[in-house]
C-alpha positions in Angstrom: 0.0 0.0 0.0 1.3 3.4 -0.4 0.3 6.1 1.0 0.2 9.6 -0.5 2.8 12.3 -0.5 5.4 9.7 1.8 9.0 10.2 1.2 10.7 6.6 2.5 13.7 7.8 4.8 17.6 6.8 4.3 17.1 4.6 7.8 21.2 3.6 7.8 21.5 6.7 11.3 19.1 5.8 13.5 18.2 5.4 17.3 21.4 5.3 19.4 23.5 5.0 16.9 22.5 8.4 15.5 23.5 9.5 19.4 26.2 8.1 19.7 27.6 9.6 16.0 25.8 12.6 16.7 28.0 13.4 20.3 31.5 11.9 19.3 31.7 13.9 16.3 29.8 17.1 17.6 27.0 16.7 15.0 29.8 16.4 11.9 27.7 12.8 11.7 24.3 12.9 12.1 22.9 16.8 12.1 22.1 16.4 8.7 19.8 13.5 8.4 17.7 12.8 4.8 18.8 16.5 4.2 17.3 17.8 7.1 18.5 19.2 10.6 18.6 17.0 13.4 19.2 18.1 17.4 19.7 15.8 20.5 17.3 16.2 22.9 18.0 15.0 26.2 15.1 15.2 29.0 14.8 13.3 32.5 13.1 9.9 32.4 10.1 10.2 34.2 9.9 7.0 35.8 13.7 6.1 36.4 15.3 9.6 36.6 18.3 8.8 34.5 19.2 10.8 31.2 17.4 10.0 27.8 18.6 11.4 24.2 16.7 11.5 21.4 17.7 12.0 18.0 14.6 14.7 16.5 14.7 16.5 13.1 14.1 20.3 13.9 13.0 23.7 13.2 13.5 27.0 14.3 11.0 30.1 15.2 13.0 33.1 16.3 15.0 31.8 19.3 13.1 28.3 19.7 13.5 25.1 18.3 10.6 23.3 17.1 10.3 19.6 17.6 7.3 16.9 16.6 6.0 14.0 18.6 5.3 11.9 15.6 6.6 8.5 16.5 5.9 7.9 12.5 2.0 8.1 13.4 1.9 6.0 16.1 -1.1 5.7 18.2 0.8 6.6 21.4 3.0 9.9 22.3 6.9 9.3 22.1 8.6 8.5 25.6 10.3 11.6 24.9 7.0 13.5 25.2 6.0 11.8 28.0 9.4 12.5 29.8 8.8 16.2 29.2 5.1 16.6 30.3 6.7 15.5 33.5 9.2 18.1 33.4 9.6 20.2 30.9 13.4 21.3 32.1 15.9 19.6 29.0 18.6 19.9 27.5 19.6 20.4 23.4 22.7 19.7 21.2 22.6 21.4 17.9 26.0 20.6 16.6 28.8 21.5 19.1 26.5 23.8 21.1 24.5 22.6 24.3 21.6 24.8 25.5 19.0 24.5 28.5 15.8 24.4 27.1 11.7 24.7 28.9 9.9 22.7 26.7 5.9 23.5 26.1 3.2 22.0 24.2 2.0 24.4 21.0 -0.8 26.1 21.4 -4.1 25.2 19.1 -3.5 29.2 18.2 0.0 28.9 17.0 0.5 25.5 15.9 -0.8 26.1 12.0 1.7 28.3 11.8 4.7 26.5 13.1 3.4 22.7 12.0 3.9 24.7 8.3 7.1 25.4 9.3 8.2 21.6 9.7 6.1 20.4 7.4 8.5 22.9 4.9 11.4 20.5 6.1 9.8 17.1 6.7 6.9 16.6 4.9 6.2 13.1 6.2 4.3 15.2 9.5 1.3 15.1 7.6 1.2 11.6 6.7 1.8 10.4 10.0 -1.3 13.1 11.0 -3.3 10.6 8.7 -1.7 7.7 10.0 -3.1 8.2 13.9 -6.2 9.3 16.0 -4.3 11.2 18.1 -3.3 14.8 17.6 0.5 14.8 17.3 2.1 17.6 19.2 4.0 20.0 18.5 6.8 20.9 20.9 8.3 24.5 21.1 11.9 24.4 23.2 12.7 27.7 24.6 16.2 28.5 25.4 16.6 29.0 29.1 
């Protein structure tokens, strides 16, 4: 089955393996990913406590960094997500530069706007929209 308007991924940097090439080479591996720019988000696991990096393609509005809780359409909100409803203190990597973030949910009012803005970069958003009942969030990382 295909499904309209999906671009299929280069899937050969992914996971921890993105990390891990991502933070030894200070994003020289890994910040561009299927031509588009990637961050490592890093938030507090909300059940154990202990440190969990992500890998998230990424956009920018002014001084924030936009970020998307797709999980590819899944029916359930990233860990990720989860970890930051529980505290939205985080922390970024874009390249060689780590910044203290506050992490908030987009507001219905505002999230047209900046969902455009990553669907400009990653158009696959909108498919995985289709994909799910849920409404995907939209996650706006302030610098601290």
């Amino acid at each position: 089955m295909t499904e309209i308007d999906f671009q299929l991924p280069d899937r050969t940097l992914l996971g921890e393996e993105h990390v891990r090439r991502y933070q030894e080479t200070d994003g020289e591996v890994g910040y561009l990913w299927n031509a588009v720019p990637t961050l490592l988000l890093t938030t507090v696991g909300r059940r154990t406590g202990e440190a969990r990096t992500t890998p998230l393609i990424f956009g920018r509005d002014g001084d924030d960094y936009l970020v998307i809780a797709s999980t590819g359409g899944s029916p359930r909100h990233p860990a990720w997500y989860l970890n930051l409803a529980a505290n939205p203190q985080a922390e970024i990597q874009v390249r060689a530069d780590h910044l203290a973030v506050t992490a908030r949910t987009a507001t219905e009012q505002e999230k047209p706007r900046l969902w455009a803005i990553m669907t400009d970069q990653w158009p696959n958003y909108n498919v995985y929209q289709r994909r799910t009942e849920r409404v995907i969030p939209l996650v706006v990382l302030t610098p601290s």
